[in-house]
VEXVO-409513 format. One line per 10 residues: their letters; for each residue x, y negated, z negated of C-alpha. Coordinates in pm, 1 decimal, m for minus. Each point is the difference from the previous one (the first is absolute). Example, Ala and Ser with C-alpha at 12.3 -4.5 7.8 and 13.67 -1.06 7.14 Angstrom:
2
AS	1230.0:450.0:m780.0  137.0:m344.0:66.0
END
This chain:
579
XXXXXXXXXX	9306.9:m12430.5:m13154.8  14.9:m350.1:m69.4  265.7:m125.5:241.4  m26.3:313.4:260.6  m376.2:m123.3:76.6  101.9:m360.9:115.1  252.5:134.8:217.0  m122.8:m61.2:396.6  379.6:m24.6:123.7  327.9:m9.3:m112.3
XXXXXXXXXX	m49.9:m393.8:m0.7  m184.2:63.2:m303.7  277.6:121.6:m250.6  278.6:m285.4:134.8  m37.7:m228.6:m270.0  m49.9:242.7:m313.7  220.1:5.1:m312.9  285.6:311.9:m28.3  m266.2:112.6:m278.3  m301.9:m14.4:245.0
XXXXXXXXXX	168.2:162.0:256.5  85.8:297.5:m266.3  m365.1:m0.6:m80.5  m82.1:69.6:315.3  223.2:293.6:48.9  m159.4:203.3:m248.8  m291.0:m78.2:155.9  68.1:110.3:330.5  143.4:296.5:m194.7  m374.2:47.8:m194.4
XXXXXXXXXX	m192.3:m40.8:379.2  224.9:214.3:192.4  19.1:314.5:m291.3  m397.6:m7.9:m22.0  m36.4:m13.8:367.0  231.6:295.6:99.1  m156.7:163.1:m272.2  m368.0:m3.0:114.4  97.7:12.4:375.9  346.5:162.4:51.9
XXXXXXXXXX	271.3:m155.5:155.2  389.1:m88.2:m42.4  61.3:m78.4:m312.5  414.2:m24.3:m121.5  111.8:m204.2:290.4  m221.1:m277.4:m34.7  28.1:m48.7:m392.5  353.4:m2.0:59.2  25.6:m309.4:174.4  m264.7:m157.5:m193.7
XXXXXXXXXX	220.8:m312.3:m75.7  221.0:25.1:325.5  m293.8:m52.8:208.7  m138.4:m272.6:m219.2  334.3:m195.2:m3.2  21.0:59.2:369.8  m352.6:m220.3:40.0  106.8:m236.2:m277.2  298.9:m68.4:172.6  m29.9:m13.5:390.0
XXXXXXXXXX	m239.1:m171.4:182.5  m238.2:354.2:170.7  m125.9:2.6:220.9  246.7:m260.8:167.3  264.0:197.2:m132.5  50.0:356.3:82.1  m51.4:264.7:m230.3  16.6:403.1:99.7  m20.7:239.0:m226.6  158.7:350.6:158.0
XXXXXXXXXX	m253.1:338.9:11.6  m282.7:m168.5:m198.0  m73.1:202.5:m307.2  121.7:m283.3:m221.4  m269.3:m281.9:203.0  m268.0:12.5:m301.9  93.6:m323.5:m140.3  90.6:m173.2:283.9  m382.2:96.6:136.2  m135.6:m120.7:m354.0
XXXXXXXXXX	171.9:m325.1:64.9  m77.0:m85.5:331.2  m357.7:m28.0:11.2  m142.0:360.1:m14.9  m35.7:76.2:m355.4  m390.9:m18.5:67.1  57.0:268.4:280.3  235.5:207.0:m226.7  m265.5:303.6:m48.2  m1.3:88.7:352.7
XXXXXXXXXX	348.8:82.0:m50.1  88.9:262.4:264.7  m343.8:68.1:73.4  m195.7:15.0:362.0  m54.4:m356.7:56.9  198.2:m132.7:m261.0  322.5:m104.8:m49.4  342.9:169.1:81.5  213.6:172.7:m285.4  264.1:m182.2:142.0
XXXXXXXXXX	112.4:m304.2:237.2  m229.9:m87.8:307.7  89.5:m332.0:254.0  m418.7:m4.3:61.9  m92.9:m2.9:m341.0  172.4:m296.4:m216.7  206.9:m285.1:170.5  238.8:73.7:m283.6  74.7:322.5:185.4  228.2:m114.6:278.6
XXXXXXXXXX	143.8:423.1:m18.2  m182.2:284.5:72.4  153.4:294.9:m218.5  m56.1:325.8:m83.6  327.9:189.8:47.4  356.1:m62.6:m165.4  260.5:m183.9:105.7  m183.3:m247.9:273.9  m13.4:m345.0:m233.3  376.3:m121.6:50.4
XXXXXXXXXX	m16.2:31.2:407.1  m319.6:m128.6:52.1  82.8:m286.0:m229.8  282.1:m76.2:148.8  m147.7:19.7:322.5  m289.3:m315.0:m154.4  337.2:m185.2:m149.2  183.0:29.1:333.8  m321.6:m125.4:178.6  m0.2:m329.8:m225.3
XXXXXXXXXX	353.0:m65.3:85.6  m147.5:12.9:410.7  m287.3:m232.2:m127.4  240.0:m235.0:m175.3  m174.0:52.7:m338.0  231.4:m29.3:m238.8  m183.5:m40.2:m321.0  m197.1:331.5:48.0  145.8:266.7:m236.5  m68.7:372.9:65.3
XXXXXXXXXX	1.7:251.7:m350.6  47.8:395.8:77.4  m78.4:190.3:m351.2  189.3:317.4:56.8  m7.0:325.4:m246.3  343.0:156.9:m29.6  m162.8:321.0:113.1  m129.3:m181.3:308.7  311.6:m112.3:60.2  247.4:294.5:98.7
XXXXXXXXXX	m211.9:6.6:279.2  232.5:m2.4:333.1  m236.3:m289.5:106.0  62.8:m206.4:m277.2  392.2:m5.7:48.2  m47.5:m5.3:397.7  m199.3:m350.3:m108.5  282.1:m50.6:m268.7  285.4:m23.3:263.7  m190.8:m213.9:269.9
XXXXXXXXXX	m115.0:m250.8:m283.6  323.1:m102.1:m141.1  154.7:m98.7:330.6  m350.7:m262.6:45.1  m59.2:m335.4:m87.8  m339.4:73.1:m207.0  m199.2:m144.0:m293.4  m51.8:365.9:m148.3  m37.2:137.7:m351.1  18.6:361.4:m99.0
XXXXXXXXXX	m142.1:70.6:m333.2  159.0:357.8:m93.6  m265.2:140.8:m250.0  232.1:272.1:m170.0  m203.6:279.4:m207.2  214.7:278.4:70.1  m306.9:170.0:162.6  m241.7:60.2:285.4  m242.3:206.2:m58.7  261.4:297.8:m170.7
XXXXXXXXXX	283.3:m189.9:m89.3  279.0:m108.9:218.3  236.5:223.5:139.2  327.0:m50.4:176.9  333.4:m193.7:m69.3  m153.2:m345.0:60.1  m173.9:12.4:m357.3  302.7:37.2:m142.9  127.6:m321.9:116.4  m317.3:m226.2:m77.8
XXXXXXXXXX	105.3:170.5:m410.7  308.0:m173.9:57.8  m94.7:m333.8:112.2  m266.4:51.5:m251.9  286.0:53.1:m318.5  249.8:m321.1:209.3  220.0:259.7:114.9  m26.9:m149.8:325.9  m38.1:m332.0:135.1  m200.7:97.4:299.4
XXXXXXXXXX	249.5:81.1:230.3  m168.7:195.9:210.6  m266.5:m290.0:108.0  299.8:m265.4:8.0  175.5:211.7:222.6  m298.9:m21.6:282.8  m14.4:m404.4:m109.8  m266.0:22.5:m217.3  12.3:m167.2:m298.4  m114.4:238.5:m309.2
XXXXXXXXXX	m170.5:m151.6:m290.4  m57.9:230.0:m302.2  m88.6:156.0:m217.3  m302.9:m46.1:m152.3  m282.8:93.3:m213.0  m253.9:m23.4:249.4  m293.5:22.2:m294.5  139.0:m321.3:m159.5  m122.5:m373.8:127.1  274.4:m135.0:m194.4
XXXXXXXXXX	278.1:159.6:261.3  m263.2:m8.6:329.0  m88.5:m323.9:33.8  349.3:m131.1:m16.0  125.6:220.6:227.6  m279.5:9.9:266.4  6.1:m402.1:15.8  389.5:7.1:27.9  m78.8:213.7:259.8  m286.2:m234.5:174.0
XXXXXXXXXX	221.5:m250.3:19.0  251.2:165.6:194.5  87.4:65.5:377.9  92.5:285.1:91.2  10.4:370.7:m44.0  m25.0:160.9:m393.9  m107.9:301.2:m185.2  m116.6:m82.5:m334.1  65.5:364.4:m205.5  m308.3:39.5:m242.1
XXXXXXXXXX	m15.9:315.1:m248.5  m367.8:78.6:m90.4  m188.1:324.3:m152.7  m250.7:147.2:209.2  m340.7:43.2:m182.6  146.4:m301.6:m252.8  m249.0:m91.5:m231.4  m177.8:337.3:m17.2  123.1:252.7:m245.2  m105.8:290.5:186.2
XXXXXXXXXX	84.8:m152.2:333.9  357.6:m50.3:m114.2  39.1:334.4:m131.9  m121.0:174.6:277.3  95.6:m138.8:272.2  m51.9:228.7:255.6  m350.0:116.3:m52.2  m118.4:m409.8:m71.7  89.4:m105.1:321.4  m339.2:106.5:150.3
XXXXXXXXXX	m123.2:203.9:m256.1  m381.1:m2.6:50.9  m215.9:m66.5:m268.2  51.3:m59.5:m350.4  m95.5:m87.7:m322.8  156.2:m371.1:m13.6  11.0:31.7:m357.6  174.3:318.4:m113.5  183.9:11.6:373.5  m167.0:361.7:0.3
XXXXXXXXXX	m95.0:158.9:373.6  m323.7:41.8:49.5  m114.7:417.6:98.0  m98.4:0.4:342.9  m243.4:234.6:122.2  92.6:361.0:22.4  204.4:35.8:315.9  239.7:198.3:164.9  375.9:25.1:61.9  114.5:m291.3:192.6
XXXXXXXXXX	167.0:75.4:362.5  317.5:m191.2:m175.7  m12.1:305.5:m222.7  m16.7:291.5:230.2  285.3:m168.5:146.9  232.9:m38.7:m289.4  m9.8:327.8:m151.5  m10.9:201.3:289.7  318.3:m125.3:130.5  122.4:109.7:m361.9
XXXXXXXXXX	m114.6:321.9:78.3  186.0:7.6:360.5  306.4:m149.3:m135.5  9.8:239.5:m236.4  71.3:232.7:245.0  154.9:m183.7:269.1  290.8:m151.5:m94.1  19.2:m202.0:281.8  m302.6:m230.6:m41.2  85.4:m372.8:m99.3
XXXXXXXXXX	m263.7:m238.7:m121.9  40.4:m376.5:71.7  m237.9:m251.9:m20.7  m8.6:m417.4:64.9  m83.8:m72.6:m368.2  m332.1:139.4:m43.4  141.5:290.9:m225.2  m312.2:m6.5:m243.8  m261.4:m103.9:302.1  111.9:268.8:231.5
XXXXXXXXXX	26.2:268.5:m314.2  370.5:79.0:82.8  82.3:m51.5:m368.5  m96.5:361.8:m49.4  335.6:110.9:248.9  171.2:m281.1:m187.3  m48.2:159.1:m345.5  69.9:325.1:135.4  353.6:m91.8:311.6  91.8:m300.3:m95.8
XXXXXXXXXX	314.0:47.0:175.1  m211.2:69.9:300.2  m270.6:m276.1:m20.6  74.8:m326.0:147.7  m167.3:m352.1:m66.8  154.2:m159.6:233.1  m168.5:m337.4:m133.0  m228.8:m293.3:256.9  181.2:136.1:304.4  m170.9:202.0:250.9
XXXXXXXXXX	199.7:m46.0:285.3  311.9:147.7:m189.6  m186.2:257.0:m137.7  m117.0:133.7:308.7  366.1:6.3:122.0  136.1:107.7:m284.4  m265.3:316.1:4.7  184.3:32.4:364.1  360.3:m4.7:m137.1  m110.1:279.3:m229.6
XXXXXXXXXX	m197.2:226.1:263.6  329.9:m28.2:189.8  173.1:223.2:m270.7  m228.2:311.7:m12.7  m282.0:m195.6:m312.0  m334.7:m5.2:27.2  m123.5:m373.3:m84.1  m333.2:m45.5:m101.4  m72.6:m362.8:68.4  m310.4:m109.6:m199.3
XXXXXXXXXX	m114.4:m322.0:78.2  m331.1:m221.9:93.8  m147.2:m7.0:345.1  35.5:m373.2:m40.0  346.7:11.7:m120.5  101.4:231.2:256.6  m96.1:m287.4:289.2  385.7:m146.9:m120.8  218.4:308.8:63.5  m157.1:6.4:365.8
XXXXXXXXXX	310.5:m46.2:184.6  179.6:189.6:m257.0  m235.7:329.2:77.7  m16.6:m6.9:392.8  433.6:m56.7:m4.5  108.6:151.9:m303.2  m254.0:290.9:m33.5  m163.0:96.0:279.0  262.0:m99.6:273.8  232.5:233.5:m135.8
XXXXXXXXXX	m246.4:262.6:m54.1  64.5:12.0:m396.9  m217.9:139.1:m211.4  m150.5:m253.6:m259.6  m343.2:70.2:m186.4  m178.9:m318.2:m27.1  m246.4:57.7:m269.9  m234.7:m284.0:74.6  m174.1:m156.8:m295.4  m301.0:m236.8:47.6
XXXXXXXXXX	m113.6:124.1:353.8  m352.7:m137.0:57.9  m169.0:m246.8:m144.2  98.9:m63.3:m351.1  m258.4:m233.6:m160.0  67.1:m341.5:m222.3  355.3:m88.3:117.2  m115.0:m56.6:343.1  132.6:m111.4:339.9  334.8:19.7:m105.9
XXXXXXXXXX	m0.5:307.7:m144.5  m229.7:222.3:198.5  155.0:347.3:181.9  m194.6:m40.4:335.7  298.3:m15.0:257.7  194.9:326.9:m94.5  m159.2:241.3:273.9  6.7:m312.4:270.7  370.7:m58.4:m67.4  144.4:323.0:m43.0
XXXXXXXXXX	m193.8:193.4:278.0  204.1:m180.3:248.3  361.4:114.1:m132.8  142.4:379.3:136.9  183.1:195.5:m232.3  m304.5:m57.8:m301.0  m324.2:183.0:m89.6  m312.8:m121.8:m188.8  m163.3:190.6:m191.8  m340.5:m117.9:m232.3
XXXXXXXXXX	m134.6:260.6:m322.2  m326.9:2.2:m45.3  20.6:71.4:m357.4  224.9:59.7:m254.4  66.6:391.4:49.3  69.7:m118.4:411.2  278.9:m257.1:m156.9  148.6:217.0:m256.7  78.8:271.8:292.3  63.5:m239.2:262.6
XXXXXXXXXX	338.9:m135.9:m209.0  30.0:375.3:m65.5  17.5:54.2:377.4  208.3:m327.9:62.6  297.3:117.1:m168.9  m23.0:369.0:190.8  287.3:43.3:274.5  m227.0:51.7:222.2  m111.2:m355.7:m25.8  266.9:m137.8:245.3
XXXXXXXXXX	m101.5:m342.9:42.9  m116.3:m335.1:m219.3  m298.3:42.1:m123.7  m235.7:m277.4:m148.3  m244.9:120.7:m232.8  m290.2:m292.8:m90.0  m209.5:12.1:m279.4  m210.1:m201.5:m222.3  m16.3:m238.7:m320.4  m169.2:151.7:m282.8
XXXXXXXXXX	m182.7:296.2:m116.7  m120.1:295.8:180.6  m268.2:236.4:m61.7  156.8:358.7:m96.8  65.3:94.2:m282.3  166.0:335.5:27.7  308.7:m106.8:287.4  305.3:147.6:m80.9  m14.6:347.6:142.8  205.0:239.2:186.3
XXXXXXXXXX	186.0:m236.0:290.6  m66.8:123.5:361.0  139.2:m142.9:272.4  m272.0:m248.9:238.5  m16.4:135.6:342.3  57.9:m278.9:261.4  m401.6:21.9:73.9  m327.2:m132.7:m128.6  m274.4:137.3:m195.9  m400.4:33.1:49.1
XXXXXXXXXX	m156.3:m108.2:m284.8  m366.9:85.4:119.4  m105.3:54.2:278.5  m277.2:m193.9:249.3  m165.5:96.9:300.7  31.2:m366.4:218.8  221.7:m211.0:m115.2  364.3:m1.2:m126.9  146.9:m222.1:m319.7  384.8:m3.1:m30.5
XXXXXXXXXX	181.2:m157.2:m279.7  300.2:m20.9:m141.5  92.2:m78.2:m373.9  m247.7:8.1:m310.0  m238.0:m205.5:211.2  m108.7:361.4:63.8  m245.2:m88.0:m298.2  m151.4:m292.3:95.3  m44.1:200.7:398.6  m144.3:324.6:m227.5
XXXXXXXXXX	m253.1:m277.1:m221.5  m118.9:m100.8:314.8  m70.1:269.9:184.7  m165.7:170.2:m280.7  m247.2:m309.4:m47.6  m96.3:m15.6:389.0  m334.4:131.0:92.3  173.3:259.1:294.3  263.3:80.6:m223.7  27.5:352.2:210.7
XXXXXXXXXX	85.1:m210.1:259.2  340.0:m103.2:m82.5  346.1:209.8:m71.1  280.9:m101.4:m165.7  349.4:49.3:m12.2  256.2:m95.5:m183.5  287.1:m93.4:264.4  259.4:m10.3:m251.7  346.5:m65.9:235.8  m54.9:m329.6:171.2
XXXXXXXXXX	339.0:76.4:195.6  29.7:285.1:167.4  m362.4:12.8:89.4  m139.5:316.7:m52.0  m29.2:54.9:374.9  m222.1:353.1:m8.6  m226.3:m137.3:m265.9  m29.7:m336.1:196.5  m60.1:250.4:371.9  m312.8:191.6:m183.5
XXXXXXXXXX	m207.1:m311.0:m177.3  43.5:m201.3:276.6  m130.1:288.7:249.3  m288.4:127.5:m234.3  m175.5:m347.4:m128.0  m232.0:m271.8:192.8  225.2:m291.1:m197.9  281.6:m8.8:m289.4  44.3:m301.2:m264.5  340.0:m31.9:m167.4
XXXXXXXXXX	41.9:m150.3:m314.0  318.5:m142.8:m178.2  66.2:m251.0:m281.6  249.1:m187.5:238.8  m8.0:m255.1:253.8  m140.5:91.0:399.2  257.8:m170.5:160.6  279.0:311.9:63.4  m172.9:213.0:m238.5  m106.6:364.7:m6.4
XXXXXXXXXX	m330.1:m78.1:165.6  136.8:m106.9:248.2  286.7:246.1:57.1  m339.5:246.9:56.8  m133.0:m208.8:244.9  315.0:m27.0:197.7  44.5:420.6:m37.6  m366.6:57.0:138.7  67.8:m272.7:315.0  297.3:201.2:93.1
XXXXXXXXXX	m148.3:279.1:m24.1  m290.5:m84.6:170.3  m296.4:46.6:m241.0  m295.1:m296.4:56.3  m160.5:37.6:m317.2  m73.7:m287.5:m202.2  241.6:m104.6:m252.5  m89.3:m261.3:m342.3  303.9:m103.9:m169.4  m61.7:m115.0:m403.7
XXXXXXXXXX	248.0:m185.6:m98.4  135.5:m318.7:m137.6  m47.6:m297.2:287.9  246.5:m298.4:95.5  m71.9:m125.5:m347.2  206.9:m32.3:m364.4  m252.1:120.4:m217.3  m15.4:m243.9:m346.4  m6.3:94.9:m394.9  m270.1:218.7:m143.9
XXXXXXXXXX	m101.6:357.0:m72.0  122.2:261.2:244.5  m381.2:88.1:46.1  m70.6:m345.6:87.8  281.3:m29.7:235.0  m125.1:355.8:230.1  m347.3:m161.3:m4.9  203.1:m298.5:173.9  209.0:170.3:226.6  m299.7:184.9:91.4
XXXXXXXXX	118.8:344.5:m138.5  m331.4:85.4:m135.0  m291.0:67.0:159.2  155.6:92.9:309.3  m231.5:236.0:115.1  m323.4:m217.5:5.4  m15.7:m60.7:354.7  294.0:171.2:107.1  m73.7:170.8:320.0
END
């Protein structure tokens, strides 16, 4: 690490030869490997743009000049060469630093990102705000993936930014993949502009000038370009063609499973075996909708480009003529679930809590207004560990519980999930229905049995003789952990509450007459959540017993392990004083 070491900022590498800076990409290569390796992390998007993001520094003048790079996965370099390579092992750990873009962290972070499609708006929105300032020299750089870029944001920024006056640069990384590789009719054009079967007509017709393409691992055709580009006023996209993982055999090869693929041996590019574990929620998902598609030849699977993440590969394999990526676009695939629903299908809309914040209007007007019934399989819900802030599924009970026409519903466990998609697609089931579950593994082992239908009620797990616990969602093991450790263990009863909307209204009429105090629990935020929906059911119906919410407070809750994040939001050790 000869050259990486003397690297403080991007100042640093301005006057080195074309072979020193070529040096120092396979260095940043060498870091980055080991480091995911050891720690986990993204891998593929960051060797990618190995030289992009080096010419980028080389080139413009950061932090004075803007530079955005859209989501964040691909930030690694850019981090190494801004002044936290010394930080780099607290990589998306509590305390440390972000896995991707953060305005408080690095001056050379003028963006905040963490979801697709934001870079070319809120750049332009910086550009425009130079023009106001009368700072002409400034120039503002959006680096763009062409998978990130089908998103409706991204063109709605598009058609504004071509009718402006701006100093603005879009760098269109083109790798023919997100995280599963690009879908729709947009990749087809980038192959022609990639073979000069087009001269870019597209951009030129929204009056902005294309440049490309080219090889975005070669200095030879970057630098060149990028200073033409420097130098000039206006609005461009510069059209780059790169190969995610570049640089790493295995990476390259499989792309898929190296863009976070956890850790490794750096040197054969073998995963290493994790620790005996369980089927992952993901799992239960995937092939149990098999199983009810199978059968139901109305169920439809779509999903926002997490095909592999959200396990709906296994209905892909299996319908592909009735499995939908629908590519970076929630809000049109939540209205596009609609248009189906209107015709007698069944969609089954997997997707991340986070992810499903963007469809929002899409699911109150499209959805629920006209009383359609969607399945929103909901991915992610709860805190979901190293990607962070951006990422975490805390708001999903808070923002749904206020919409008519949709339930909530939370398994506790795998079997509970497995049955409640069973009961989702039953006519019986009238209305939306969002079911939430977690990242990662759970803790059975024998989960596919007989499906039965889940009553619209909750369950008593044990019971107590004072007090009442309520919870909703695999929390239920932390809640059953606790109450197990607590010297008047007898003391407490739980139940698992299981339908967050409709309230199970008898259930709620019984604890709430029989116990001195109840606790809810829930791996979401108070504001609007289910605790609160309890303590708004017992004032109108005018029980005075005390109530303790746990639950996530007014805060975003950083990086780290998902048992370090419920020690901060205070979702252990809840009963230690409670009453």
């Amino acid at each position: 690490m000869i050259l990486l070491e003397q690297i403080y900022s991007p100042a640093d590498i301005r006057n080195f030869s074309l072979a020193e800076l070529k040096q120092l990409a396979g260095e940043l290569r060498h870091f980055i490997i080991n480091e995911v390796a050891a720690k986990e992390g993204h891998l593929g998007a960051g060797l990618g743009v190995v030289e992009l993001t080096i010419a980028l520094h080389y080139v413009f003048n950061t932090p004075e000049d803007i530079l955005v790079f859209d989501v964040g996965h691909q930030a690694y370099p850019h981090k190494l060469l801004t002044g936290r390579r010394e930080r780099f092992a607290t990589n998306r750990q509590w305390g440390g630093l972000s896995g991707f873009l953060k305005r408080k962290e690095s001056e050379y972070d003028p963006f905040g990102t963490g979801h697709a499609g934001t870079s070319l708006s809120a750049v332009l929105g910086m550009a425009t705000a130079a023009v106001l300032q009368e700072n002409f020299l400034r120039k503002h750089v959006a680096v763009i993936g062409d998978a990130s870029f089908v998103n409706g944001m991204a063109f709605e920024a598009l058609n504004q930014m071509g009718n402006s006056k701006v100093n603005m640069l879009i760098v269109l990384n083109d790798n023919q993949i997100g995280i599963d590789p690009s879908t729709g009719a947009f990749r087809y054009y980038l192959e022609r502009l990639a073979k000069g079967d087009d001269t870019g007509t597209f951009f030129t017709n929204l009056q902005i000038e294309y440049l490309g393409s080219y090889d975005g691992h070669s200095f030879e055709e970057l630098l060149p370009i990028l200073s033409e580009a420097r130098d000039f006023f206006g609005v461009q996209l510069v059209h780059i063609r790169t190969t995610k993982g570049k640089g790493y055999q295995r990476a390259e090869e499989k792309q898929t499973l190296f863009h976070a693929p956890g850790k490794f041996d750096p040197a054969t590019g073998m995963l290493l075996p994790k620790e005996l574990q369980q089927t992952k929620f993901q799992d239960v998902f995937g092939q149990t909708l098999c199983e009810l598609a199978a059968e139901n030849k109305a169920i439809v699977g779509i999903t926002p480009a997490m095909v592999t993440g959200s396990s709906l590969h296994y209905m892909q394999q299996q319908f592909p003529s009735r499995t939908f990526d629908v590519g970076i676009a929630e809000e049109h695939a939540v209205t596009f679930a609609a248009g189906l629903a209107t015709q007698g299908l069944l969609p089954f809309l997997v997707i991340y809590s986070t992810f499903l914040q963007r469809g929002y209007d899409q699911l109150i007007h499209d959805v629920a207004l006209q009383e359609l019934k969607v399945i929103f399989c909901i991915d992610r819900a709860g805190l979901v560990g190293e990607d962070g802030a951006t990422h975490q599924g805390v708001f999903d009970i808070a923002y749904l519980h206020c919409i008519p026409n949709i339930e909530i519903v939370a398994p506790r466990n795998e079997i509970e999930l497995r049955n409640m998609l069973y009961t989702a697609q039953l006519p019986e089931q009238e209305k939306a229905l969002a079911i939430r579950y977690p990242r990662g593994y759970g803790q059975l082992t024998l989960w596919q049995l007989p499906f039965e239908k889940v009553e619209k009620k909750g369950v008593l797990l044990r019971e107590g003789a004072r007090y009442a616990v309520l919870s909703v969602g695999t929390i239920a093991d932390e809640v059953a952990q606790q109450i197990s450790q607590h010297p008047q263990a007898e003391a407490f009863a739980h139940y698992d509450m299981r339908w967050i909307k409709p309230l199970d209204e008898a259930l709620l009429h019984h604890i709430l007459s029989q116990y001195e105090a109840v606790i809810t629990v829930e791996e979401g935020c108070k504001a609007g959540g289910f605790g609160e929906s309890i303590v708004v059911f017992a004032k109108e119906k005018g029980y005075s017993l005390p109530i303790k919410i746990v639950a996530i407070a007014d805060v975003f809750v950083e990086q780290g392990t998902v048992a370090l994040q419920r020690e901060f939001a205070s979702l252990t050790n809840f009963l230690n004083g409670a009453f």
